[in-house]
Predicted model as a PDB file, atoms N, CA, C, CB and O in Angstrom, pLDDT in the B-factor column:
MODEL        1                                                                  
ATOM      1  N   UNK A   1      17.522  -4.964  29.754  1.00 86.00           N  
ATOM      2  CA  UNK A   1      16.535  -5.969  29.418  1.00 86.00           C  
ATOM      3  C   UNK A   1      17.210  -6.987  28.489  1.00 86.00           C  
ATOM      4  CB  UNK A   1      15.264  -5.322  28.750  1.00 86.00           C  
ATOM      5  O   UNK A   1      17.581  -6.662  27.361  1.00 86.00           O  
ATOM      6  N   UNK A   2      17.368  -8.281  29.006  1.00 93.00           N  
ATOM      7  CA  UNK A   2      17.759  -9.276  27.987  1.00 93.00           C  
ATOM      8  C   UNK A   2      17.275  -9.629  26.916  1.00 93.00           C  
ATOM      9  CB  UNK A   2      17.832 -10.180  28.347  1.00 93.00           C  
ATOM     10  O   UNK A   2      16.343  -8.928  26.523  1.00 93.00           O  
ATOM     11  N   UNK A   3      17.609 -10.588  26.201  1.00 95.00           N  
ATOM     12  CA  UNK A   3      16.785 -10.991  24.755  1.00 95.00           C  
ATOM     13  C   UNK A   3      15.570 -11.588  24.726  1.00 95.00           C  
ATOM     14  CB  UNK A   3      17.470 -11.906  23.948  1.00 95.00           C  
ATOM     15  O   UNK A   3      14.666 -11.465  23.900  1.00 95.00           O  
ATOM     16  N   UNK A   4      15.630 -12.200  25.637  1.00 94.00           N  
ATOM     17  CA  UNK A   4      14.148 -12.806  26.067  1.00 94.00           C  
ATOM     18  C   UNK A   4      13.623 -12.862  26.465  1.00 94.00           C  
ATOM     19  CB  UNK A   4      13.717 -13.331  26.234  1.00 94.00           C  
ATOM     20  O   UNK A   4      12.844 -13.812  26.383  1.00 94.00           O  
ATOM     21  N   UNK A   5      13.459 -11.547  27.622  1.00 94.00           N  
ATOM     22  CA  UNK A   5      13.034 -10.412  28.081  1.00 94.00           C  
ATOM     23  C   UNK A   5      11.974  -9.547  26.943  1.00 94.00           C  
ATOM     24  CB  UNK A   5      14.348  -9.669  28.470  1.00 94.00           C  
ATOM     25  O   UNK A   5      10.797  -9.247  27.138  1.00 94.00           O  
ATOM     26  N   UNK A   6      12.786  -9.276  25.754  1.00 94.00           N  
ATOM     27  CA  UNK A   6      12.449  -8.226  24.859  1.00 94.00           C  
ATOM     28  C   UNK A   6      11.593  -9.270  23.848  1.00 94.00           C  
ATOM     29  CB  UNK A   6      13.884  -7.314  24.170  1.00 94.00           C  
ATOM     30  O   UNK A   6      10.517  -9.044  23.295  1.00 94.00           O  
ATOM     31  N   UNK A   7      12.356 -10.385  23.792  1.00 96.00           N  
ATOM     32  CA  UNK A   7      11.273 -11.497  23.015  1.00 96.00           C  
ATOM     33  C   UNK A   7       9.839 -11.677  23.663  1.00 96.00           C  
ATOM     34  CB  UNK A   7      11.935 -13.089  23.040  1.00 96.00           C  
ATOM     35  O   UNK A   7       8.793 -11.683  23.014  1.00 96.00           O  
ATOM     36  N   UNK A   8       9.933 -11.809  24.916  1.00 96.00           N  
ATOM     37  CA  UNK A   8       8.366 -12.109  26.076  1.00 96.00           C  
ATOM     38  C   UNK A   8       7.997 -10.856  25.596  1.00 96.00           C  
ATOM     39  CB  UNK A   8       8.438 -12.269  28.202  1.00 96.00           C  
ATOM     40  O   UNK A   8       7.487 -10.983  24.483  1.00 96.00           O  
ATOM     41  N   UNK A   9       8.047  -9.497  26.034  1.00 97.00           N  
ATOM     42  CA  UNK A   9       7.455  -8.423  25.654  1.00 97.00           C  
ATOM     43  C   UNK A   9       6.672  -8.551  24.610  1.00 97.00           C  
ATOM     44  CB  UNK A   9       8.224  -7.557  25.469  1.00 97.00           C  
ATOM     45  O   UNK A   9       5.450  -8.700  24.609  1.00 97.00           O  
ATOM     46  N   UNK A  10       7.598  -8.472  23.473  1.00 97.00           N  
ATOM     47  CA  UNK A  10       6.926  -8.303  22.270  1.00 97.00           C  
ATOM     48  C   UNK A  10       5.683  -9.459  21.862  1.00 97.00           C  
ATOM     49  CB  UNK A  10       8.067  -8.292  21.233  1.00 97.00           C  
ATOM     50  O   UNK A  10       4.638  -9.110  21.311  1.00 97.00           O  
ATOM     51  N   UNK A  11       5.975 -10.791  22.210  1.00 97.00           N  
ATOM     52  CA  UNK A  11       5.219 -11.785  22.227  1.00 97.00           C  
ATOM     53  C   UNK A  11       3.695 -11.238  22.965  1.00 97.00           C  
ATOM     54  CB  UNK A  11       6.046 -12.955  22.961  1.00 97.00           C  
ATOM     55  O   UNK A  11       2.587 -11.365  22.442  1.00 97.00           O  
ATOM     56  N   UNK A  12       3.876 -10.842  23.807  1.00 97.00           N  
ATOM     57  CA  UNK A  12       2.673 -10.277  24.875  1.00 97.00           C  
ATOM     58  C   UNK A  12       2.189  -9.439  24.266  1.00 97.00           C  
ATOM     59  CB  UNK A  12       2.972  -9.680  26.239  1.00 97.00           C  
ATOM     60  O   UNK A  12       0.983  -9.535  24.040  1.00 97.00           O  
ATOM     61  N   UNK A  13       3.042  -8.121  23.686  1.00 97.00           N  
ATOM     62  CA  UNK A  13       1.946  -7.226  23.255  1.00 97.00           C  
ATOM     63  C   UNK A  13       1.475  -7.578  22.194  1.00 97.00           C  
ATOM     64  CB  UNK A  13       2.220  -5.969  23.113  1.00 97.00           C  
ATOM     65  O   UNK A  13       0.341  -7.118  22.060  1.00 97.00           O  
ATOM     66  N   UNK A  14       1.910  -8.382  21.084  1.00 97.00           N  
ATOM     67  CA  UNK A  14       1.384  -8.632  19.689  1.00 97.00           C  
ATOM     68  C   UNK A  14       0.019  -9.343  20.142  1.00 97.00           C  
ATOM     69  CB  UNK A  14       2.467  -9.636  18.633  1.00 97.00           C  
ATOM     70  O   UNK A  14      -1.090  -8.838  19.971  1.00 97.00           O  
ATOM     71  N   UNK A  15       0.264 -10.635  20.766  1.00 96.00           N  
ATOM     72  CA  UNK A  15      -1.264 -10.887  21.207  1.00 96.00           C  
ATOM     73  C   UNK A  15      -2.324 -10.203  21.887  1.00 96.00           C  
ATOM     74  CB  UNK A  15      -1.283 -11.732  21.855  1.00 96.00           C  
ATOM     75  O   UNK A  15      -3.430 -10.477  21.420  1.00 96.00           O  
ATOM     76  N   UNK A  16      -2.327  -9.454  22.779  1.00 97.00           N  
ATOM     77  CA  UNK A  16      -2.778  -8.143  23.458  1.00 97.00           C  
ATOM     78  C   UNK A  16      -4.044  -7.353  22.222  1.00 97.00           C  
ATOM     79  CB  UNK A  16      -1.091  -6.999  23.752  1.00 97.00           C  
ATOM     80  O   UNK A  16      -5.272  -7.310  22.152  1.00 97.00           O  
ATOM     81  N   UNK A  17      -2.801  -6.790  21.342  1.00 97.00           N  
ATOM     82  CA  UNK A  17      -2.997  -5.690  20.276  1.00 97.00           C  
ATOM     83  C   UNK A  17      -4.039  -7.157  19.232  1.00 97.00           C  
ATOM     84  CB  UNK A  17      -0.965  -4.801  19.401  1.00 97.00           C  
ATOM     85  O   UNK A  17      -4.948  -6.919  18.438  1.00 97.00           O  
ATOM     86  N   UNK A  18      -3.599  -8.305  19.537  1.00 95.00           N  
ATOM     87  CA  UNK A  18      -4.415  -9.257  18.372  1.00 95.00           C  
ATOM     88  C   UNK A  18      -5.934  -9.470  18.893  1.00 95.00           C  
ATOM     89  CB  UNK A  18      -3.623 -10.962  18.169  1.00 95.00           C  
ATOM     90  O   UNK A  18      -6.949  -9.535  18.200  1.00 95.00           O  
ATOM     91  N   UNK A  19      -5.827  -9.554  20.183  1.00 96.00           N  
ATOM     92  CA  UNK A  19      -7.015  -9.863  20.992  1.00 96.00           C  
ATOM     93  C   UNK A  19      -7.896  -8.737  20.918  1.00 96.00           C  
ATOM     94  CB  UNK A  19      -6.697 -10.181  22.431  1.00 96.00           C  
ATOM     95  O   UNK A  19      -9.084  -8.857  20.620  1.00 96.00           O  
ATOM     96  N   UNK A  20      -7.183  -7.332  21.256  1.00 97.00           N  
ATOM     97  CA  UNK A  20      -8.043  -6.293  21.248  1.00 97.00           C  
ATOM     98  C   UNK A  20      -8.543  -5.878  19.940  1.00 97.00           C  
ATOM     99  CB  UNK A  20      -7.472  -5.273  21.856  1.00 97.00           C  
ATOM    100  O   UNK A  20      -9.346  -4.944  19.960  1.00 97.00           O  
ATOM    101  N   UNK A  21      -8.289  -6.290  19.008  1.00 96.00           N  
ATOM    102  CA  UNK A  21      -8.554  -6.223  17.397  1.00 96.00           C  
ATOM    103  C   UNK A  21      -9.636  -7.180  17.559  1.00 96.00           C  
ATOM    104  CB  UNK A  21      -7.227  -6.709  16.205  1.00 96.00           C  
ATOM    105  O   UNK A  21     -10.706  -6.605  17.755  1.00 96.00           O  
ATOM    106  N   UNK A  22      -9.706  -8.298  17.545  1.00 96.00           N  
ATOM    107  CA  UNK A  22     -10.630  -9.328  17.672  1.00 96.00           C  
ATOM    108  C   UNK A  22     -11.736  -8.846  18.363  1.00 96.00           C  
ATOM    109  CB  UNK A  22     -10.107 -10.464  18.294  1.00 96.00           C  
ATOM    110  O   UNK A  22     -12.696  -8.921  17.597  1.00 96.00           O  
ATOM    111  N   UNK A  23     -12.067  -8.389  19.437  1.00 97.00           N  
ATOM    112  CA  UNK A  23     -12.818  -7.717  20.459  1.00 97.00           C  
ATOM    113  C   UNK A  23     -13.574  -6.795  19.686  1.00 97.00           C  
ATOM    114  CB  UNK A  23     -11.983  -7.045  21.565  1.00 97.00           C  
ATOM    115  O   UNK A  23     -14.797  -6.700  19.789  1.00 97.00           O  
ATOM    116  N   UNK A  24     -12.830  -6.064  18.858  1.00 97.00           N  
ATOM    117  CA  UNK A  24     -13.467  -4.314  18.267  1.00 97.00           C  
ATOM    118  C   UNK A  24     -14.241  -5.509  17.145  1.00 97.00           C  
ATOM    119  CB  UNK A  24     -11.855  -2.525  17.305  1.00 97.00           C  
ATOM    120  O   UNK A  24     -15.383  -5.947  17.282  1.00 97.00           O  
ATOM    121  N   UNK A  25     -13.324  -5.849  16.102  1.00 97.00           N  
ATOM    122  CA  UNK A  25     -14.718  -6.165  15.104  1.00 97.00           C  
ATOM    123  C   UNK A  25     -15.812  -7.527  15.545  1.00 97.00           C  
ATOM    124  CB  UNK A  25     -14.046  -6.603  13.393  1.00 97.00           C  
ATOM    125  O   UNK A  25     -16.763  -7.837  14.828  1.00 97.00           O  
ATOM    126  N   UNK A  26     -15.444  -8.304  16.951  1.00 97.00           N  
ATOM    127  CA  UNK A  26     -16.845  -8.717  16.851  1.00 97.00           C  
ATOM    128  C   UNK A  26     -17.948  -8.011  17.954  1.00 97.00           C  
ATOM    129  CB  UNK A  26     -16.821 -10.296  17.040  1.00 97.00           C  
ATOM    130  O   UNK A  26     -18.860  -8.746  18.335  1.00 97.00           O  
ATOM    131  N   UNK A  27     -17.909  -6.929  18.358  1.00 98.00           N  
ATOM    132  CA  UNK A  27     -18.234  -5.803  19.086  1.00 98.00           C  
ATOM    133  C   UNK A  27     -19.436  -5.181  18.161  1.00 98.00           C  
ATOM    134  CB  UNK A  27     -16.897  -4.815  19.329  1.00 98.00           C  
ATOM    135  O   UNK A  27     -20.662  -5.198  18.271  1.00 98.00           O  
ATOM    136  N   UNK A  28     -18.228  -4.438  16.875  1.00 98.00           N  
ATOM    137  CA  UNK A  28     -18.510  -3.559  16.000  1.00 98.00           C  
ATOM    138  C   UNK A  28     -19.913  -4.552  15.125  1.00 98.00           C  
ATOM    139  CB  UNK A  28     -16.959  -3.094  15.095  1.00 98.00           C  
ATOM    140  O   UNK A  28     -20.986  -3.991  14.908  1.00 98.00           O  
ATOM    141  N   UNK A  29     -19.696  -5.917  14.740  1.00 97.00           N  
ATOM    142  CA  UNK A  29     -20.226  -6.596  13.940  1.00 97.00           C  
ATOM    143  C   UNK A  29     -21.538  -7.195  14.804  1.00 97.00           C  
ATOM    144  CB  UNK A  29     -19.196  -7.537  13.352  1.00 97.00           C  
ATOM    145  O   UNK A  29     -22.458  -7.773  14.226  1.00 97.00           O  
ATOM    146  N   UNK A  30     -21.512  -6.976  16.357  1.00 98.00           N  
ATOM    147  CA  UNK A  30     -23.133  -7.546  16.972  1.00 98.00           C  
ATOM    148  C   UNK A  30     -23.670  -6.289  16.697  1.00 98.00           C  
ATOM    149  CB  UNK A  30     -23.406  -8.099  18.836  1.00 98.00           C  
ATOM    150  O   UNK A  30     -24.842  -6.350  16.328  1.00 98.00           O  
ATOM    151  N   UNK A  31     -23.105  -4.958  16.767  1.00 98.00           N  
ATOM    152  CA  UNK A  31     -23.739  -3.796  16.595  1.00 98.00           C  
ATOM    153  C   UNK A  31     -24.327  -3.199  15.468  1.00 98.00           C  
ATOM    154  CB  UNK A  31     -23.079  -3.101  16.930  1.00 98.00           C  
ATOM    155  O   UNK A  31     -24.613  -2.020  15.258  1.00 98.00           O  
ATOM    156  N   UNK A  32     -24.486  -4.413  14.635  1.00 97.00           N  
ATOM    157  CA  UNK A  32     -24.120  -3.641  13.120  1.00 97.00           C  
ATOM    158  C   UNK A  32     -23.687  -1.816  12.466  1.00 97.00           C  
ATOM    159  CB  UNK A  32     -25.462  -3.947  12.418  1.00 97.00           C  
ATOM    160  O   UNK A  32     -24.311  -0.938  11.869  1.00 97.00           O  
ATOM    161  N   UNK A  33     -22.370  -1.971  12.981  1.00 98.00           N  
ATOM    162  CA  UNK A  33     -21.849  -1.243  12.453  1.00 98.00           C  
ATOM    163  C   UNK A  33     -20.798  -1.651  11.560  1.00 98.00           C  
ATOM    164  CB  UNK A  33     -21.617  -0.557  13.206  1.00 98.00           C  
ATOM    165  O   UNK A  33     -20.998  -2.697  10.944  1.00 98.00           O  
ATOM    166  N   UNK A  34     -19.350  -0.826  11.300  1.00 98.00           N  
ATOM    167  CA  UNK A  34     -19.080  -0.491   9.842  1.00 98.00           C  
ATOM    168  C   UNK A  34     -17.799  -0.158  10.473  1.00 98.00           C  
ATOM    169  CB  UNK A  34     -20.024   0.707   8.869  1.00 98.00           C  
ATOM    170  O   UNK A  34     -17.687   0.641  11.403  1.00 98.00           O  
ATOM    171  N   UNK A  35     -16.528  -1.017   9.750  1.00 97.00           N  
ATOM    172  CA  UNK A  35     -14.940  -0.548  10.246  1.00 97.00           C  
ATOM    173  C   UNK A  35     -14.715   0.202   8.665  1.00 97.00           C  
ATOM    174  CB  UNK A  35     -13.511  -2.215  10.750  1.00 97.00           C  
ATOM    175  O   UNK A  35     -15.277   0.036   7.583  1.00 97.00           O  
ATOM    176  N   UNK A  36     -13.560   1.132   9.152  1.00 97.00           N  
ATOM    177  CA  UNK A  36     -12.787   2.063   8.264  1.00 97.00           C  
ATOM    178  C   UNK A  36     -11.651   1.661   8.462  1.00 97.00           C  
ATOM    179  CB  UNK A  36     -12.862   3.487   8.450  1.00 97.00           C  
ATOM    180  O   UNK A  36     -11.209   1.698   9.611  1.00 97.00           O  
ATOM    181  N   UNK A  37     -10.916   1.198   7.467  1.00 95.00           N  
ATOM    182  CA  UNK A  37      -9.767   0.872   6.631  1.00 95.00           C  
ATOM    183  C   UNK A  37      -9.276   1.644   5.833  1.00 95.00           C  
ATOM    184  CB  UNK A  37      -9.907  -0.026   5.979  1.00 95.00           C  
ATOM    185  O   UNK A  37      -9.993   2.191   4.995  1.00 95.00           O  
ATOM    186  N   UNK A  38      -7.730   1.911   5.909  1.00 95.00           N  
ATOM    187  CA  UNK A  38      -7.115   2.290   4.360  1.00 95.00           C  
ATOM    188  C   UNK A  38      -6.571   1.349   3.021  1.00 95.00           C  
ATOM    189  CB  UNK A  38      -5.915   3.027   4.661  1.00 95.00           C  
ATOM    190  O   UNK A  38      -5.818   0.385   3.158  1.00 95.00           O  
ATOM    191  N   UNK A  39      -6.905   1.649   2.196  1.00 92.00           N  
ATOM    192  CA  UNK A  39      -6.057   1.061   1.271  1.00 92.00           C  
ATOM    193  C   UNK A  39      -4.629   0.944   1.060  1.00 92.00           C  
ATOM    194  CB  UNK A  39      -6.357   1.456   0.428  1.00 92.00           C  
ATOM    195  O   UNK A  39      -3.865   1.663   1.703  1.00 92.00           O  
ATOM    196  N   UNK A  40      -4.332   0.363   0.478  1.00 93.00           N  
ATOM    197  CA  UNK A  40      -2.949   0.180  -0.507  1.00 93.00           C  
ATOM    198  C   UNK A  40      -2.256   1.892  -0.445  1.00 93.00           C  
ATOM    199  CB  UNK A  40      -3.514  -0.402  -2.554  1.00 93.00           C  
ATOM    200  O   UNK A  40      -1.139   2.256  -0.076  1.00 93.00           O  
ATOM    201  N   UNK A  41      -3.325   2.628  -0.921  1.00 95.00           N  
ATOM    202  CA  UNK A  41      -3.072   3.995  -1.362  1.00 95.00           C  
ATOM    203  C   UNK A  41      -3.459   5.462  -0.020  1.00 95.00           C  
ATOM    204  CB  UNK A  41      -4.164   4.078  -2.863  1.00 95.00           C  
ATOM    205  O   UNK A  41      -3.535   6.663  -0.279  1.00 95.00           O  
ATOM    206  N   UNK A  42      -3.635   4.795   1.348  1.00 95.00           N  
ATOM    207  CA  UNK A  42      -4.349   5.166   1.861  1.00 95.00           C  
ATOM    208  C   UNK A  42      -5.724   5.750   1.824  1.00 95.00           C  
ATOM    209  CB  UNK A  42      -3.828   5.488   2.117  1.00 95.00           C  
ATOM    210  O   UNK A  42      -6.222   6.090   2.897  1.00 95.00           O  
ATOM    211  N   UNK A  43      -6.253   5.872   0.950  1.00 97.00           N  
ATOM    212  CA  UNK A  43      -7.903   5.993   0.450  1.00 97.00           C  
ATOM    213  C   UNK A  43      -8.789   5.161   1.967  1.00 97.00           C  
ATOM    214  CB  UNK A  43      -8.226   4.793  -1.516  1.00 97.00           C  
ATOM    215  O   UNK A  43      -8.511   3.998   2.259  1.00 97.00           O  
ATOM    216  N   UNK A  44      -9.733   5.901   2.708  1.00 97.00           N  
ATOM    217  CA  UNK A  44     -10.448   4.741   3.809  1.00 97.00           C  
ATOM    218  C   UNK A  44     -11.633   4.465   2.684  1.00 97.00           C  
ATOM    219  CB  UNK A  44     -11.150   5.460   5.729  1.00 97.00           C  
ATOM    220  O   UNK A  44     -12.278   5.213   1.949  1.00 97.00           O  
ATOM    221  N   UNK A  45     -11.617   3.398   2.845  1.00 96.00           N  
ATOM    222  CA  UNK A  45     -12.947   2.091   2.628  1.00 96.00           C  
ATOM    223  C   UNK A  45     -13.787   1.933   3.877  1.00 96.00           C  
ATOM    224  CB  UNK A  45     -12.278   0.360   2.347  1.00 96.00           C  
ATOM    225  O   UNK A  45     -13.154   1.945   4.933  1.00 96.00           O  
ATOM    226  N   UNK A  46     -15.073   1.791   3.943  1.00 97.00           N  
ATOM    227  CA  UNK A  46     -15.477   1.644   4.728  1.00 97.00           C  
ATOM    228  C   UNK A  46     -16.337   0.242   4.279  1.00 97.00           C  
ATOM    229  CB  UNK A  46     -15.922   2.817   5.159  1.00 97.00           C  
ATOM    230  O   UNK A  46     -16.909   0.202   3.190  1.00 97.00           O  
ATOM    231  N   UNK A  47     -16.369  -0.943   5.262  1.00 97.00           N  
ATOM    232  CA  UNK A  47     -16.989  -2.319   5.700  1.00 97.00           C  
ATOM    233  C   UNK A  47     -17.459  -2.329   6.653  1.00 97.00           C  
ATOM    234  CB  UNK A  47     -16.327  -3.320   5.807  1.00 97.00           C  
ATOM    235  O   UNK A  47     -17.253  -2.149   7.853  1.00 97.00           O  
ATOM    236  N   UNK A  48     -18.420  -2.659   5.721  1.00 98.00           N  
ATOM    237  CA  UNK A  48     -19.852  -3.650   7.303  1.00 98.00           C  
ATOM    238  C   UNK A  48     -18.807  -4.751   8.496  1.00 98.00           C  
ATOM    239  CB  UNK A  48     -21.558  -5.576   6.033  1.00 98.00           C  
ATOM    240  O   UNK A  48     -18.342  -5.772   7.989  1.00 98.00           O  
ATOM    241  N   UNK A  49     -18.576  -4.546   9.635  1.00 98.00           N  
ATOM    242  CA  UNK A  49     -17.890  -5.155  10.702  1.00 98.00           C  
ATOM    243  C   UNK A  49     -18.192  -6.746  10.333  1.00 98.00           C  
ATOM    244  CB  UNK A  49     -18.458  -4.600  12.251  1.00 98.00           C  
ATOM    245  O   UNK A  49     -17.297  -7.582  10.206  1.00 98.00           O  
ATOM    246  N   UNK A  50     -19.180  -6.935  10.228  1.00 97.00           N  
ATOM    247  CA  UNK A  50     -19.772  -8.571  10.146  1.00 97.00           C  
ATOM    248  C   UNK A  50     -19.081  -8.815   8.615  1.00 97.00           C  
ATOM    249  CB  UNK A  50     -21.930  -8.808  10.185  1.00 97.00           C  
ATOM    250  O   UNK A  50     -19.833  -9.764   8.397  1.00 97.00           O  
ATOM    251  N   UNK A  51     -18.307  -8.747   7.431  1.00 97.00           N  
ATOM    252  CA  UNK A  51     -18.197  -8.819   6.675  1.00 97.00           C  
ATOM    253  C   UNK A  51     -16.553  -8.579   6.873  1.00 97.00           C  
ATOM    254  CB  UNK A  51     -19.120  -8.252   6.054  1.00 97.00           C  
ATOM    255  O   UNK A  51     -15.860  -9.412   6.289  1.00 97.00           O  
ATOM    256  N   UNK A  52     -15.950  -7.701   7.512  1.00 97.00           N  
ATOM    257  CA  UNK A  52     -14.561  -7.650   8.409  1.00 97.00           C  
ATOM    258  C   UNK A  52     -14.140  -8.765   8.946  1.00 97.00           C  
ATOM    259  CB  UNK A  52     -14.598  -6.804   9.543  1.00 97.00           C  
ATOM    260  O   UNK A  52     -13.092  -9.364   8.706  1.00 97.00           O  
ATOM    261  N   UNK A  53     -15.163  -9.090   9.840  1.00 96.00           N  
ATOM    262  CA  UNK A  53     -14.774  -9.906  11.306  1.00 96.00           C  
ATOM    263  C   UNK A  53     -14.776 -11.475  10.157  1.00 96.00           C  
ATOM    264  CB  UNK A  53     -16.438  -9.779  13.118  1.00 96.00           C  
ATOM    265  O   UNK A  53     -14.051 -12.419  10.471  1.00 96.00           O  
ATOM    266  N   UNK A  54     -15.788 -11.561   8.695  1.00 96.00           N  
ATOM    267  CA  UNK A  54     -15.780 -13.010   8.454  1.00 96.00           C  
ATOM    268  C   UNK A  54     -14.260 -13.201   7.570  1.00 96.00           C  
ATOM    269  CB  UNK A  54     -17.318 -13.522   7.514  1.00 96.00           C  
ATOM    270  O   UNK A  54     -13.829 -14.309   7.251  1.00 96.00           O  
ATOM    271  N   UNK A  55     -13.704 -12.160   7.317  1.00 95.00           N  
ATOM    272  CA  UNK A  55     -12.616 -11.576   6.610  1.00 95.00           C  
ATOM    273  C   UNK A  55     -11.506 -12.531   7.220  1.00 95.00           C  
ATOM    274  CB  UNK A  55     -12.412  -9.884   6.861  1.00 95.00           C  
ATOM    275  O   UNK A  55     -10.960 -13.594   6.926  1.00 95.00           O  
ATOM    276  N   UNK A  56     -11.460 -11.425   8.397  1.00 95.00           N  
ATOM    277  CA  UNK A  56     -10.388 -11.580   8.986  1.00 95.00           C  
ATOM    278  C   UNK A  56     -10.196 -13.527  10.170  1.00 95.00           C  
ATOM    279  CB  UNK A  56     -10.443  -9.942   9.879  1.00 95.00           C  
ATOM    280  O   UNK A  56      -9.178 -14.099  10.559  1.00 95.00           O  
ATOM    281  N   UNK A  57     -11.433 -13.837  10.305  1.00 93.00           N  
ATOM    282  CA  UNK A  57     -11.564 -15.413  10.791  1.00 93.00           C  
ATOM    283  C   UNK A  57     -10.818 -16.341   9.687  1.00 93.00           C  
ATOM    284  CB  UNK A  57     -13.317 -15.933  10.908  1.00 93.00           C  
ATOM    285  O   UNK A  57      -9.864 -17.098   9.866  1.00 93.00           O  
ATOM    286  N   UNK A  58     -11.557 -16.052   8.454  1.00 94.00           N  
ATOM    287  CA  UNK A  58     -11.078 -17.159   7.210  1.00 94.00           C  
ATOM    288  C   UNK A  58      -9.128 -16.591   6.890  1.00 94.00           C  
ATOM    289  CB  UNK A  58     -12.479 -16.772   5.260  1.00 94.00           C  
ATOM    290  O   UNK A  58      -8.130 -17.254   6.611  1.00 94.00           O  
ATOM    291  N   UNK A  59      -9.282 -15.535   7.049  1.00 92.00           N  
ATOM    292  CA  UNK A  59      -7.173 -15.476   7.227  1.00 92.00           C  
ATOM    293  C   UNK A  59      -6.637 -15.940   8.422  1.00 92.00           C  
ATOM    294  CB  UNK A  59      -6.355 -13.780   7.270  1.00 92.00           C  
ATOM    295  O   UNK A  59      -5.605 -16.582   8.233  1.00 92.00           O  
ATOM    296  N   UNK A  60      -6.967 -15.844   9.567  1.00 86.00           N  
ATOM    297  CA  UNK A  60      -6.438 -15.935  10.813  1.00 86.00           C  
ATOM    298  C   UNK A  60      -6.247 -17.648  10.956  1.00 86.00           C  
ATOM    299  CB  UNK A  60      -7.478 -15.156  11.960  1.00 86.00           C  
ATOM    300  O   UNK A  60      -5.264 -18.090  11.551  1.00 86.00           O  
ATOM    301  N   UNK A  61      -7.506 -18.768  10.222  1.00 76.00           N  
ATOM    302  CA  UNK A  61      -7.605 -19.818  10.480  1.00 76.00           C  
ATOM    303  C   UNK A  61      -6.866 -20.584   9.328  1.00 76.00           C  
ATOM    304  CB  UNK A  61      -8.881 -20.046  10.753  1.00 76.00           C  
ATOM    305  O   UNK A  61      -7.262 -21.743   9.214  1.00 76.00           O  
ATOM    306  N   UNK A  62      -5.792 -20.173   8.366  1.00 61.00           N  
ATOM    307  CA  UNK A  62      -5.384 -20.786   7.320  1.00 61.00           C  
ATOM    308  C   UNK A  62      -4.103 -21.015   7.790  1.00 61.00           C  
ATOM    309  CB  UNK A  62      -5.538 -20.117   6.067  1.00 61.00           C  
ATOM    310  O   UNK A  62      -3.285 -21.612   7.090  1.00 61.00           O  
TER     311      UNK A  62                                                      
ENDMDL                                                                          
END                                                                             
């Protein structure tokens, strides 16, 4: 597999894995339910999805 071969790959799955992330919390957030996260320390936190999903929009769009 060449370099840019292995570059396309990886390009593909990162968006894939970005899309299917996107999918779960605005899924999780019409449902009102609740994502589990770890911390820093691995400790899970648990968040309201709709409070996730507004999280992760205001980082994604900066």
């Amino acid at each position: 597999m060449s370099e840019q071969e292995k570059r396309e790959l990886k390009d593909k799955l990162e968006k894939g894995l970005k899309q299917s992330y996107e999918d779960l919390l605005r899924r999780k957030a019409a449902l009102g339910q609740d994502m589990v996260f770890a911390d820093k320390n691995g400790t899970p936190r648990v968040v309201p999805a709709k409070e996730a999903l507004k999280d992760y929009e205001q980082r994604s769009h900066k």
